[in-house]
CHARMM internal coordinates of N, CA and C (Angstrom, degrees):
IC EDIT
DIST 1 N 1 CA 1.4554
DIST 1 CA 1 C 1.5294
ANGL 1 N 1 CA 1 C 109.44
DIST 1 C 2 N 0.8710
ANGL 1 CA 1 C 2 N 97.54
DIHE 1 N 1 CA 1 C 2 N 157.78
DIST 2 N 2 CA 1.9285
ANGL 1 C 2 N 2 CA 111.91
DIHE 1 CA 1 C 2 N 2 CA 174.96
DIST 2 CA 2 C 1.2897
ANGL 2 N 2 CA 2 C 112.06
DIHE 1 C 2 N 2 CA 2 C -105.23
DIST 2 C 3 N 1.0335
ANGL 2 CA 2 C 3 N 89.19
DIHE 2 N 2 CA 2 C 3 N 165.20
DIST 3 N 3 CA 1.7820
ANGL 2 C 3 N 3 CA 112.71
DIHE 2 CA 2 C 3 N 3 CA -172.93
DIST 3 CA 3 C 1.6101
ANGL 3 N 3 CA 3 C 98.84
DIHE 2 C 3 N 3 CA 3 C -152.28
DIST 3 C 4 N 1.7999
ANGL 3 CA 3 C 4 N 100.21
DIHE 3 N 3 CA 3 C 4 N 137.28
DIST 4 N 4 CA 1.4114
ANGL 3 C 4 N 4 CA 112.77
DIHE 3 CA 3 C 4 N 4 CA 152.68
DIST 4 CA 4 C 0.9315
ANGL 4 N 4 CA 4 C 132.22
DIHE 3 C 4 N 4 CA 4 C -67.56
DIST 4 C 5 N 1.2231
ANGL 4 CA 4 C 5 N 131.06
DIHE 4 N 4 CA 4 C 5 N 120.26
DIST 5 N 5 CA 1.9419
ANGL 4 C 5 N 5 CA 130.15
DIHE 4 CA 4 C 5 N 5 CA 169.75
DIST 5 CA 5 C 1.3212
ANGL 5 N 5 CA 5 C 113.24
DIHE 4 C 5 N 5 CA 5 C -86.77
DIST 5 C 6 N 1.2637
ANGL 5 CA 5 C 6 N 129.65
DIHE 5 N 5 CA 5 C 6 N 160.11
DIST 6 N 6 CA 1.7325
ANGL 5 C 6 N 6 CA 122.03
DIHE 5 CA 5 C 6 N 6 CA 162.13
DIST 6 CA 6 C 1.3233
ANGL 6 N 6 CA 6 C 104.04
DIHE 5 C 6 N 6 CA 6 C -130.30
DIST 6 C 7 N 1.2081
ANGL 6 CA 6 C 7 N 126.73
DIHE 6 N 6 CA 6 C 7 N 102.74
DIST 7 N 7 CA 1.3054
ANGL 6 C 7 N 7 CA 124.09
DIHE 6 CA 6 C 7 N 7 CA 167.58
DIST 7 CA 7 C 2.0085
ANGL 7 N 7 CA 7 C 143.93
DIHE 6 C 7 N 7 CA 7 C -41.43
DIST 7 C 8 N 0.9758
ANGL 7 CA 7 C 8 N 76.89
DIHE 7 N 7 CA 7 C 8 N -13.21
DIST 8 N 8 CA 1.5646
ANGL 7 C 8 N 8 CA 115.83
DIHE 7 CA 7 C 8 N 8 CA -164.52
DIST 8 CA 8 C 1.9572
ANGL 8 N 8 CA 8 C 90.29
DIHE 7 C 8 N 8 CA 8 C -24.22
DIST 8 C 9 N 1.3136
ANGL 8 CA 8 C 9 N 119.22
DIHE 8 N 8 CA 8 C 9 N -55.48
DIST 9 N 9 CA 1.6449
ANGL 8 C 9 N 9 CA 129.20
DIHE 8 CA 8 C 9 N 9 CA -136.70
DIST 9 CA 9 C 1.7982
ANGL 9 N 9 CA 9 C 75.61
DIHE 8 C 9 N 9 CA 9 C -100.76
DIST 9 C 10 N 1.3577
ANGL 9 CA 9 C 10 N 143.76
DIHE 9 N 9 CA 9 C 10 N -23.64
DIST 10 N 10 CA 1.7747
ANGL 9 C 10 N 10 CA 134.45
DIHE 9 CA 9 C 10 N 10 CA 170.20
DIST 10 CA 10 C 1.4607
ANGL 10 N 10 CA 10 C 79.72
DIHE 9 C 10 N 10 CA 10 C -78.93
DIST 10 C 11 N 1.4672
ANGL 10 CA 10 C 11 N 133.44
DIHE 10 N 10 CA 10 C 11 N -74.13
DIST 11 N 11 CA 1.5372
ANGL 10 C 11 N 11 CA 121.33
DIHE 10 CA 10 C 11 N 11 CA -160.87
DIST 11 CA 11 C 1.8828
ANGL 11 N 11 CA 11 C 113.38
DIHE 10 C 11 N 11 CA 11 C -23.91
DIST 11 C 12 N 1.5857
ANGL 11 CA 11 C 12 N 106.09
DIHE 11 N 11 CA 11 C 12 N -63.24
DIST 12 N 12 CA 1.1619
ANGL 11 C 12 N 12 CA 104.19
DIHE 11 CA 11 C 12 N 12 CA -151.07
DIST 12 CA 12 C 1.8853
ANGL 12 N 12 CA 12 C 105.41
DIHE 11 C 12 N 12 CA 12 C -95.05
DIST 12 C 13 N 1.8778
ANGL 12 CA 12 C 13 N 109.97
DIHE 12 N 12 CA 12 C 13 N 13.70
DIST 13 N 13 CA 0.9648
ANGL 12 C 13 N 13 CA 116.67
DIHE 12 CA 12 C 13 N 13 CA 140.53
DIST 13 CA 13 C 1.4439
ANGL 13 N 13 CA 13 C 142.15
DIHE 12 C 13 N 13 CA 13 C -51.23
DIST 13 C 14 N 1.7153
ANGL 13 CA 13 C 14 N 85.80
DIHE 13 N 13 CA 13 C 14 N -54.64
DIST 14 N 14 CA 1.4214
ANGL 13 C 14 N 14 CA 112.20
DIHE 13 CA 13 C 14 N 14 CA -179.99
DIST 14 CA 14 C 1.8915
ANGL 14 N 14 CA 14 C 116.56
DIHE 13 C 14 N 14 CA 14 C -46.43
DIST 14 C 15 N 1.7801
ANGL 14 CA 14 C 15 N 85.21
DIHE 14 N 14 CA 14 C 15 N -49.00
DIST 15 N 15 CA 1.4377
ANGL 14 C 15 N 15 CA 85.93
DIHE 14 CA 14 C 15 N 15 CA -174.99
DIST 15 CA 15 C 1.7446
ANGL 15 N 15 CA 15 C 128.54
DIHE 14 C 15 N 15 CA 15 C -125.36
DIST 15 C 16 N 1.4838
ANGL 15 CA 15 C 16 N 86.50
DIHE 15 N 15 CA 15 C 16 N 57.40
DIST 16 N 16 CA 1.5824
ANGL 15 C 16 N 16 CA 112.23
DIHE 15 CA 15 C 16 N 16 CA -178.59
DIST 16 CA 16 C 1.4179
ANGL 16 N 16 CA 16 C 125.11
DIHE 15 C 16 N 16 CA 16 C 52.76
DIST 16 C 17 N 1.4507
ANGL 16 CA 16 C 17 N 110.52
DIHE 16 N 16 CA 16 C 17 N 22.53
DIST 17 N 17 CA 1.1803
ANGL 16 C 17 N 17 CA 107.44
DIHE 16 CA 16 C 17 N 17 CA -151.83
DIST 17 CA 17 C 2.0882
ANGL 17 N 17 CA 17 C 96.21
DIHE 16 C 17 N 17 CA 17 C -108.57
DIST 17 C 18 N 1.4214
ANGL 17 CA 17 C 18 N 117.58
DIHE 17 N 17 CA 17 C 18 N 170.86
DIST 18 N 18 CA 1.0828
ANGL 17 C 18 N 18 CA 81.30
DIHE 17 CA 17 C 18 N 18 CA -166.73
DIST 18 CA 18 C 2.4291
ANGL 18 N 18 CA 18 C 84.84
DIHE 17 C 18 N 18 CA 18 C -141.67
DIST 18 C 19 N 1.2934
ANGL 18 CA 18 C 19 N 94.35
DIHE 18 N 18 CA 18 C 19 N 163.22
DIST 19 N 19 CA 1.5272
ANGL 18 C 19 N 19 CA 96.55
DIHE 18 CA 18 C 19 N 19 CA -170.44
DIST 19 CA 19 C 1.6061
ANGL 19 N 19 CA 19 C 118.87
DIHE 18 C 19 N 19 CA 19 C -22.43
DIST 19 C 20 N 1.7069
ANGL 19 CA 19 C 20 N 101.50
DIHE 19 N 19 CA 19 C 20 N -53.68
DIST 20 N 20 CA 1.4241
ANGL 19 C 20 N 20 CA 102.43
DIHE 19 CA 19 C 20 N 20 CA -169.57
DIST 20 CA 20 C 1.8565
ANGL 20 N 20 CA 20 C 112.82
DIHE 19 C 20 N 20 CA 20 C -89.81
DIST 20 C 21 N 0.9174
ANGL 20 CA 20 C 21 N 114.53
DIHE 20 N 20 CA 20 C 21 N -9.12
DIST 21 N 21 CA 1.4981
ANGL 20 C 21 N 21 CA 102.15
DIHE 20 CA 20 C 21 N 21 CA 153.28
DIST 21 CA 21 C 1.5053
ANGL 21 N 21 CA 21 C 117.53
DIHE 20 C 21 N 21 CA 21 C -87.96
DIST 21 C 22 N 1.4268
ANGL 21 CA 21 C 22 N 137.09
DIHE 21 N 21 CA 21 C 22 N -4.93
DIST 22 N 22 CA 1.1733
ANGL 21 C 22 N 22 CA 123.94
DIHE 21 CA 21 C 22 N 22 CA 161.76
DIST 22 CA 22 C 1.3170
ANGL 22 N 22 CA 22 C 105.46
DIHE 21 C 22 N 22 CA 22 C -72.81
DIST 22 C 23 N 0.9870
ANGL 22 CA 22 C 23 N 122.79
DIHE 22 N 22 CA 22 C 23 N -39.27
DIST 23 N 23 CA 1.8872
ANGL 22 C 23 N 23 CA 130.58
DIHE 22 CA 22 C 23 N 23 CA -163.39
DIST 23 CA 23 C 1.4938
ANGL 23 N 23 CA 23 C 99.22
DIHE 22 C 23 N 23 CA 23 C -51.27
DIST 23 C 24 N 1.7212
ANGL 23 CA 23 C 24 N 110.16
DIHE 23 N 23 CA 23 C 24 N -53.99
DIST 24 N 24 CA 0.8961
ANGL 23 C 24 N 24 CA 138.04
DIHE 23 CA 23 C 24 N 24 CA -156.78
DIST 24 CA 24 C 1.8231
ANGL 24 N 24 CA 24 C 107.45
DIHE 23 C 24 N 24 CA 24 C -69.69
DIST 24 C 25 N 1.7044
ANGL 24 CA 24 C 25 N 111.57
DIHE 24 N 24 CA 24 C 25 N -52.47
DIST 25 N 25 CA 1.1942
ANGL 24 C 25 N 25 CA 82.28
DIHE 24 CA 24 C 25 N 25 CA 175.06
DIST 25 CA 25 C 1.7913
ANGL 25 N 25 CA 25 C 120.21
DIHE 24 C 25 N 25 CA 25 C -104.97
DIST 25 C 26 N 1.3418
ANGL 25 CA 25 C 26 N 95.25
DIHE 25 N 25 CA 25 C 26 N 20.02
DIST 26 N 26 CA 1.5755
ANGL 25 C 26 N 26 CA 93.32
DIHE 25 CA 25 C 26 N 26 CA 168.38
DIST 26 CA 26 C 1.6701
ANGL 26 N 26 CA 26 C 122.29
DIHE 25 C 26 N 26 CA 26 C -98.05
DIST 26 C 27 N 1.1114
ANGL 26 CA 26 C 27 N 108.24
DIHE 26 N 26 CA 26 C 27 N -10.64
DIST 27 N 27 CA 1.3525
ANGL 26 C 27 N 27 CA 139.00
DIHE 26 CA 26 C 27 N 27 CA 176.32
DIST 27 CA 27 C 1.2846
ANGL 27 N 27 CA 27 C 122.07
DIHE 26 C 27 N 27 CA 27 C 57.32
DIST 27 C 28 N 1.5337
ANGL 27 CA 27 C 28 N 91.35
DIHE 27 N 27 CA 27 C 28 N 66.90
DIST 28 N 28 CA 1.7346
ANGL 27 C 28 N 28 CA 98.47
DIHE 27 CA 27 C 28 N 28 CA -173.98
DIST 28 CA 28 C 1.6785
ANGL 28 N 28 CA 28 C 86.83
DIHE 27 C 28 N 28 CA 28 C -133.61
DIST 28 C 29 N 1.6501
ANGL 28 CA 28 C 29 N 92.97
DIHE 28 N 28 CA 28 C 29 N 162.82
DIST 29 N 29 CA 1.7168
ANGL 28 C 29 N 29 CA 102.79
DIHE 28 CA 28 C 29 N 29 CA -158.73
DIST 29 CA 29 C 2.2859
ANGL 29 N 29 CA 29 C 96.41
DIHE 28 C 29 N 29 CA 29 C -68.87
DIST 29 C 30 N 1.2464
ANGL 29 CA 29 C 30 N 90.40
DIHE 29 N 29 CA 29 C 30 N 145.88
DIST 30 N 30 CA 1.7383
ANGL 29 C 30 N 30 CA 88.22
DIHE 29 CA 29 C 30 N 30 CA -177.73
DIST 30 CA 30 C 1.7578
ANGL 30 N 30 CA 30 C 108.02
DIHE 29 C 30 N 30 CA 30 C -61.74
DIST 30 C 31 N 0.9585
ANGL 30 CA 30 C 31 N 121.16
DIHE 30 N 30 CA 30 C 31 N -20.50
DIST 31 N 31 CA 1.3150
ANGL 30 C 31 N 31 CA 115.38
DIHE 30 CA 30 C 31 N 31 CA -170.38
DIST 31 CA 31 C 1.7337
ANGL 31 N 31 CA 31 C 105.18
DIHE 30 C 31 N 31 CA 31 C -97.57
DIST 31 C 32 N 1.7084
ANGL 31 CA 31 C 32 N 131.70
DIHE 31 N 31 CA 31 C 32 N -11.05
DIST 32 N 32 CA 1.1553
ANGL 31 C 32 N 32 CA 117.78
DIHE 31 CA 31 C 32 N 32 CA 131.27
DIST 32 CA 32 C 1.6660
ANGL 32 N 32 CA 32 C 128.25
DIHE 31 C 32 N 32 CA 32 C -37.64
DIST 32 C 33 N 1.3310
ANGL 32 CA 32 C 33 N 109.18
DIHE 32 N 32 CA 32 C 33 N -59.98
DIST 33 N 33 CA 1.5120
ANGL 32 C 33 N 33 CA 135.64
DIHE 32 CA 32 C 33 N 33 CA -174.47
DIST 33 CA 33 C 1.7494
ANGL 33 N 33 CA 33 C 103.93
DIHE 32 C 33 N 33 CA 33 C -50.36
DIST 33 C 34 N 1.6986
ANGL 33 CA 33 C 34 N 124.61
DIHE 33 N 33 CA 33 C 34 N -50.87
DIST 34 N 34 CA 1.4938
ANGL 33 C 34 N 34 CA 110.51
DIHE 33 CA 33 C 34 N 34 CA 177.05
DIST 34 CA 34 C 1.3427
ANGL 34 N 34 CA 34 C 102.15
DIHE 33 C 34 N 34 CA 34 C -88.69
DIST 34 C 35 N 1.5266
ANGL 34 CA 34 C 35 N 130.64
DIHE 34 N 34 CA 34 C 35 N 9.74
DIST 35 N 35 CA 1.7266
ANGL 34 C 35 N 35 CA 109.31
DIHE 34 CA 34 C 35 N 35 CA 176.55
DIST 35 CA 35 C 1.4861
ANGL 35 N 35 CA 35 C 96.11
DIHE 34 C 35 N 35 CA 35 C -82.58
DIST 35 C 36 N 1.3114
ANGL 35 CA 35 C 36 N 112.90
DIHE 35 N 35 CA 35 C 36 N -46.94
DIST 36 N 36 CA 1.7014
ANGL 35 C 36 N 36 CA 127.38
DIHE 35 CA 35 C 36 N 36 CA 175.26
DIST 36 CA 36 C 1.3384
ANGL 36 N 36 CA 36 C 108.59
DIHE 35 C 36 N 36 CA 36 C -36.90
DIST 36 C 37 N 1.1920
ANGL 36 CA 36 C 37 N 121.65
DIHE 36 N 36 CA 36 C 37 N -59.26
DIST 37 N 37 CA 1.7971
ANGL 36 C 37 N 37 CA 138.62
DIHE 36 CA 36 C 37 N 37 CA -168.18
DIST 37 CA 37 C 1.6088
ANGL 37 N 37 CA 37 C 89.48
DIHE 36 C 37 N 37 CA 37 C -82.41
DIST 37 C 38 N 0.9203
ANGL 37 CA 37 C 38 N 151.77
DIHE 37 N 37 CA 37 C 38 N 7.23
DIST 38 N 38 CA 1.7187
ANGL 37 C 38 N 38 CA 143.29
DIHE 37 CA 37 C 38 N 38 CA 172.45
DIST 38 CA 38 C 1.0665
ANGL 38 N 38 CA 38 C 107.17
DIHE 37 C 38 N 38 CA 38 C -122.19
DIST 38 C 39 N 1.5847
ANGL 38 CA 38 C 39 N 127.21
DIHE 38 N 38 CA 38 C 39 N -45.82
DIST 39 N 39 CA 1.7083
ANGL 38 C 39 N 39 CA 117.21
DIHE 38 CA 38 C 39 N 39 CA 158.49
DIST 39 CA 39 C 2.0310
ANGL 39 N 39 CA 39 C 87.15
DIHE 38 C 39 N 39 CA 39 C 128.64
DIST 39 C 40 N 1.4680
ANGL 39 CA 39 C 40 N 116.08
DIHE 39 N 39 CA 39 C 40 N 2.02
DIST 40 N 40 CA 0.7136
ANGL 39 C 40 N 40 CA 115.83
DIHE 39 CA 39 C 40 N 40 CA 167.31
DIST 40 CA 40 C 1.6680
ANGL 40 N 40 CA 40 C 144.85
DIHE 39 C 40 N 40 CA 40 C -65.04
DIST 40 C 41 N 1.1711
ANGL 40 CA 40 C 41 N 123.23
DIHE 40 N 40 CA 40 C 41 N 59.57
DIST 41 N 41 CA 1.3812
ANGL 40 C 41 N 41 CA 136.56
DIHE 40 CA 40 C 41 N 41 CA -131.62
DIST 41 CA 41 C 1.2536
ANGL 41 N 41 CA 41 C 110.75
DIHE 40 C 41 N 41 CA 41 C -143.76
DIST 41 C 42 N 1.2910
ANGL 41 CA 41 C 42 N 123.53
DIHE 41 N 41 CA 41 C 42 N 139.13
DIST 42 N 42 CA 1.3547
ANGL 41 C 42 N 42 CA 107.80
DIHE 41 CA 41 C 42 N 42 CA 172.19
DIST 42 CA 42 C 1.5182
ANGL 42 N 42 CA 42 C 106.49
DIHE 41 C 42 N 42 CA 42 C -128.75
DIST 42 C 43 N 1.3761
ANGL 42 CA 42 C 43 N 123.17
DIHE 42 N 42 CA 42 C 43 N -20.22
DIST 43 N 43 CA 1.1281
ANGL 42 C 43 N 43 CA 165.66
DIHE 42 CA 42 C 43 N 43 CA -148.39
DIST 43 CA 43 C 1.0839
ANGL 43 N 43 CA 43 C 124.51
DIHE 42 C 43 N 43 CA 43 C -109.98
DIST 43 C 44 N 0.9484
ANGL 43 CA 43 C 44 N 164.67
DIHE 43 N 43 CA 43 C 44 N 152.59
DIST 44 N 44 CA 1.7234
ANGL 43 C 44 N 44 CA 141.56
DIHE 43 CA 43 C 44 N 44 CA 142.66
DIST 44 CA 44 C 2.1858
ANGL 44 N 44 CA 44 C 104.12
DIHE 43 C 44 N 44 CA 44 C -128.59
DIST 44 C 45 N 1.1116
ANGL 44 CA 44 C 45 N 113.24
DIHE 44 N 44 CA 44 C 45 N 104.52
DIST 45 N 45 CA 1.5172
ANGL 44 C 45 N 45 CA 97.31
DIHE 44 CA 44 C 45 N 45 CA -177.14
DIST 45 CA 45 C 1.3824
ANGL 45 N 45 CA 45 C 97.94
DIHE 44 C 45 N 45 CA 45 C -79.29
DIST 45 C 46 N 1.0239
ANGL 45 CA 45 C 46 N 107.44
DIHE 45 N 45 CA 45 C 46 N 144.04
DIST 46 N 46 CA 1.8274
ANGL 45 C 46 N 46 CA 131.27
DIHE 45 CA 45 C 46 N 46 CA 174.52
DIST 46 CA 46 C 1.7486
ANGL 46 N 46 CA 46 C 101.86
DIHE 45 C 46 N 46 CA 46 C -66.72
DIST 46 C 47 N 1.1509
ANGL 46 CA 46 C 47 N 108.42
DIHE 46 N 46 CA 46 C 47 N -41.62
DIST 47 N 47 CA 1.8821
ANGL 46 C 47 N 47 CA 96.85
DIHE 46 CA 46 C 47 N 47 CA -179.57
DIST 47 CA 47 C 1.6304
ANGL 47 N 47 CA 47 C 115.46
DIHE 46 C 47 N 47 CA 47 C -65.05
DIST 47 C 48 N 1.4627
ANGL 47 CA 47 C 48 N 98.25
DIHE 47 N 47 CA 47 C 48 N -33.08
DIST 48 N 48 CA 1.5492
ANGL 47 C 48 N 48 CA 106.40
DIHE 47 CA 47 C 48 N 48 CA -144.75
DIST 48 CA 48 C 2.2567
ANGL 48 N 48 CA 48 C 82.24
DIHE 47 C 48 N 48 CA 48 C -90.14
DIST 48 C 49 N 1.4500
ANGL 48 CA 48 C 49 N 128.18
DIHE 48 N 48 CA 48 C 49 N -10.89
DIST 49 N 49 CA 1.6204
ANGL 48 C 49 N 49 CA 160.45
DIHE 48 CA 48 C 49 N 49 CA 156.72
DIST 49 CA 49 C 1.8284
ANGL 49 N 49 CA 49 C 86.71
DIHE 48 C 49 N 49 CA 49 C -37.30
DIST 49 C 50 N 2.0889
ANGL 49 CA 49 C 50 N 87.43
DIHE 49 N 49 CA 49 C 50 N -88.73
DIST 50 N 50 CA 1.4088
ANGL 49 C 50 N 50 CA 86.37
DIHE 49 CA 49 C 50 N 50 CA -175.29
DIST 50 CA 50 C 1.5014
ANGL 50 N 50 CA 50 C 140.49
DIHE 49 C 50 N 50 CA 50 C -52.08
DIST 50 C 51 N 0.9969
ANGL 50 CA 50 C 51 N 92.57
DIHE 50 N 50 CA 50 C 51 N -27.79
DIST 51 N 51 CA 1.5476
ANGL 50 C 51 N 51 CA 115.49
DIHE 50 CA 50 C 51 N 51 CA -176.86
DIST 51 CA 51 C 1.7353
ANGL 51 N 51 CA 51 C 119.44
DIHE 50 C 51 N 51 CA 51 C -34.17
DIST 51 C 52 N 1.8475
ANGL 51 CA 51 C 52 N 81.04
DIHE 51 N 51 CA 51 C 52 N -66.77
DIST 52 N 52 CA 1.3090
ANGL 51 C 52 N 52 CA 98.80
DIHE 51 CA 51 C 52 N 52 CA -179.03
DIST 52 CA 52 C 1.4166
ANGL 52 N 52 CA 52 C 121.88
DIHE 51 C 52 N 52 CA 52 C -81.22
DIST 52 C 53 N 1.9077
ANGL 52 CA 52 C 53 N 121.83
DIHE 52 N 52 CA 52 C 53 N -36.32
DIST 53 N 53 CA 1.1975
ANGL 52 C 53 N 53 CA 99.67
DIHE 52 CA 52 C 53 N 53 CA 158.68
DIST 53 CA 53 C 1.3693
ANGL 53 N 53 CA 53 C 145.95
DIHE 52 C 53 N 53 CA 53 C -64.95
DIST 53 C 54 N 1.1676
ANGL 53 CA 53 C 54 N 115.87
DIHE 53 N 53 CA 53 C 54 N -15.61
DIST 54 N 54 CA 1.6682
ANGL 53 C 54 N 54 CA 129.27
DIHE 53 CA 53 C 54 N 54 CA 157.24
DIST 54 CA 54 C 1.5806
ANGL 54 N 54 CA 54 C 103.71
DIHE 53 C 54 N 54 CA 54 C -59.30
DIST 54 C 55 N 1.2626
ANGL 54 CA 54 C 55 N 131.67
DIHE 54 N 54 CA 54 C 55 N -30.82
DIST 55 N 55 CA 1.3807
ANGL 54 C 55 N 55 CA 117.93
DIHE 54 CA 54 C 55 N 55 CA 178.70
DIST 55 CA 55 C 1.6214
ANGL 55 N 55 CA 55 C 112.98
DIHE 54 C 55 N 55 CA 55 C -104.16
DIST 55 C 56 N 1.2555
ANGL 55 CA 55 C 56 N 102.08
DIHE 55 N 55 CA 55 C 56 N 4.15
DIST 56 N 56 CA 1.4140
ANGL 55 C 56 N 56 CA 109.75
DIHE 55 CA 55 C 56 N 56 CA 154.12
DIST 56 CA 56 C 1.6486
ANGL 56 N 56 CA 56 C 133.36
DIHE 55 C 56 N 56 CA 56 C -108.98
DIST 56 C 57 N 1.3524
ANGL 56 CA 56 C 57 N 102.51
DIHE 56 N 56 CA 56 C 57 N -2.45
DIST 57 N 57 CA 0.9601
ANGL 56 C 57 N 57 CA 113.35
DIHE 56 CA 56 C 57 N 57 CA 177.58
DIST 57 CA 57 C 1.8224
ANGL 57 N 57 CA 57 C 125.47
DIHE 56 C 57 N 57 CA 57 C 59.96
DIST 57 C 58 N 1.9554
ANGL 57 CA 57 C 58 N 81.07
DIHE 57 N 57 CA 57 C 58 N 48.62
DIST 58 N 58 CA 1.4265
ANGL 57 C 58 N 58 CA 90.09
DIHE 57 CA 57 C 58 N 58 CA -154.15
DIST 58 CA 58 C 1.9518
ANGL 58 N 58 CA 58 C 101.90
DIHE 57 C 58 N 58 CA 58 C -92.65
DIST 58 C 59 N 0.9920
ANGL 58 CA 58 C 59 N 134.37
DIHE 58 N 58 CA 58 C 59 N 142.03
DIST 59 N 59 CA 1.6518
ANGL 58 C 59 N 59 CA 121.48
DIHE 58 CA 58 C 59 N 59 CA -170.59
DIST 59 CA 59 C 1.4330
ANGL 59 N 59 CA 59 C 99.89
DIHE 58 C 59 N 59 CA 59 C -106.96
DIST 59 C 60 N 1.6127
ANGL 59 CA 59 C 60 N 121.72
DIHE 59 N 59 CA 59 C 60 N -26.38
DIST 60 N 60 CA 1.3119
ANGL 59 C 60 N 60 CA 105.57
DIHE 59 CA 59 C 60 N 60 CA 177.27
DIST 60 CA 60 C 1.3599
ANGL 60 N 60 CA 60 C 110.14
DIHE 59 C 60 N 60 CA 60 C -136.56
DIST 60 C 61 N 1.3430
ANGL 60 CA 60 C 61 N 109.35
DIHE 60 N 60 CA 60 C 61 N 148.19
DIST 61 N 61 CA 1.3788
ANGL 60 C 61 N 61 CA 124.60
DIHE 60 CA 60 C 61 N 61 CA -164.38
DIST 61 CA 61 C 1.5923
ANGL 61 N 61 CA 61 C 108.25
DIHE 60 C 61 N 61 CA 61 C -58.79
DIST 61 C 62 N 1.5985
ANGL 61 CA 61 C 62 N 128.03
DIHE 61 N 61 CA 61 C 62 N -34.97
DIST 62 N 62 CA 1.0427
ANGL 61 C 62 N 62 CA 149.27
DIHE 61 CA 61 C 62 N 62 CA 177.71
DIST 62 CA 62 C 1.8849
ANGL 62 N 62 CA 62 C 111.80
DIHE 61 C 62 N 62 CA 62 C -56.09
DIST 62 C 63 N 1.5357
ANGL 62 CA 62 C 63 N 100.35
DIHE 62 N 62 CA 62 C 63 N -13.06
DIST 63 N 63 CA 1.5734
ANGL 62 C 63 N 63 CA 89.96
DIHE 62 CA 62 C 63 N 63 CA -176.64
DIST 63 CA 63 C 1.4723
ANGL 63 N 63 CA 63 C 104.93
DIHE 62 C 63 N 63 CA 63 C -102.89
DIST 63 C 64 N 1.2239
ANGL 63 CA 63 C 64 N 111.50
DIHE 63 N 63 CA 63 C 64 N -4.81
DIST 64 N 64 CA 1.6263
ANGL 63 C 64 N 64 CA 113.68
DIHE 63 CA 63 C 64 N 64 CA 173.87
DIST 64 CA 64 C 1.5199
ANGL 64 N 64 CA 64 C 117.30
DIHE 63 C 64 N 64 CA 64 C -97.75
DIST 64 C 65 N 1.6139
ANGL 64 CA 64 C 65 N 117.01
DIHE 64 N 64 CA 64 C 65 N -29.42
DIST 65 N 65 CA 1.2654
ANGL 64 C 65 N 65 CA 144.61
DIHE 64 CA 64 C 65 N 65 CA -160.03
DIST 65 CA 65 C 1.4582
ANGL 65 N 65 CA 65 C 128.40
DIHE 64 C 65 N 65 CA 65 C -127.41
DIST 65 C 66 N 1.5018
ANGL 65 CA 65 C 66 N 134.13
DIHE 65 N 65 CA 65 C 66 N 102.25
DIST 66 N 66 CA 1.4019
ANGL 65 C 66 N 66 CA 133.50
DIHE 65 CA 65 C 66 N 66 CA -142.60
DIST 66 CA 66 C 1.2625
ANGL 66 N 66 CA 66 C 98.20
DIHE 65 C 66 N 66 CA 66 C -145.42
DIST 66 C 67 N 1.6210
ANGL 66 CA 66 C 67 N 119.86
DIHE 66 N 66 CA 66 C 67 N 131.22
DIST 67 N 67 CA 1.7892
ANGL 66 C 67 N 67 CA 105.78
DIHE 66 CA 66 C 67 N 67 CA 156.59
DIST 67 CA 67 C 1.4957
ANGL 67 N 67 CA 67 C 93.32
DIHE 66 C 67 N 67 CA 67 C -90.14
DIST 67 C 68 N 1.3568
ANGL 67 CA 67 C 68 N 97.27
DIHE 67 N 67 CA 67 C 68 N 172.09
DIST 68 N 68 CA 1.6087
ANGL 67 C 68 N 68 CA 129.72
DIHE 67 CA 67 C 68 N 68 CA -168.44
DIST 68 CA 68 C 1.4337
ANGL 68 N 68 CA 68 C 99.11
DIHE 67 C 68 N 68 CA 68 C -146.98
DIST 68 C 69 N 1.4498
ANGL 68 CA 68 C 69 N 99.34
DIHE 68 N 68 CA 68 C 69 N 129.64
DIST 69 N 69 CA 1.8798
ANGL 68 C 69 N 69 CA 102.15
DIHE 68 CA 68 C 69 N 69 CA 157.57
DIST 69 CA 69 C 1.6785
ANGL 69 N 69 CA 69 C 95.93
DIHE 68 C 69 N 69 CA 69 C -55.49
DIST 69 C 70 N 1.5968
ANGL 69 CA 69 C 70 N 117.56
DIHE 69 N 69 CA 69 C 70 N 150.27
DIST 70 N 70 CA 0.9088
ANGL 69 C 70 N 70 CA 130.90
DIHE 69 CA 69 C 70 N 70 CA 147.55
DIST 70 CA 70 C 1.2616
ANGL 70 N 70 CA 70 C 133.29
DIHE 69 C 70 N 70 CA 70 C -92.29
DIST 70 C 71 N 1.0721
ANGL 70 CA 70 C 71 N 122.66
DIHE 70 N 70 CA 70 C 71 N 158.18
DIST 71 N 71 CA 2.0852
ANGL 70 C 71 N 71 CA 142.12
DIHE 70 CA 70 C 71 N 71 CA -130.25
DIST 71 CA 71 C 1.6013
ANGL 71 N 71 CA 71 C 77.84
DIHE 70 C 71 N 71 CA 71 C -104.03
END
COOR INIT
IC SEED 1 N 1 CA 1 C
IC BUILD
């Protein structure tokens, strides 16, 4: 079976960036931003999606969002 991953918390590794300035300039509440980065989710809202890849300057949905065989 598969499982969704969200990359979000390697993304904003990658590029020094850190929870509360993403929150900040994607403008979604910070405590959306570490449920996302913890995997804590059950949900995924599509605004709060765009949000952040526009403030990541992300072009495909695939670099935030991955299935994985599951463990």
């Amino acid at each position: 079976m598969k499982k969704v991953k969200i990359k979000l918390l390697d993304i904003l590794k990658e590029r020094g960036m850190t929870q509360a300035q993403l929150a900040d300039k994607a403008e979604v509440r910070p405590n959306a931003i570490s449920n996302l980065c913890r995997g804590y989710v059950d949900r995924l809202s599509i605004e709060h999606i765009e949000k952040i890849c526009h403030a990541l300057n992300i072009e495909s949905i695939s670099e935030l969002i991955e299935l994985v065989d599951e463990k």
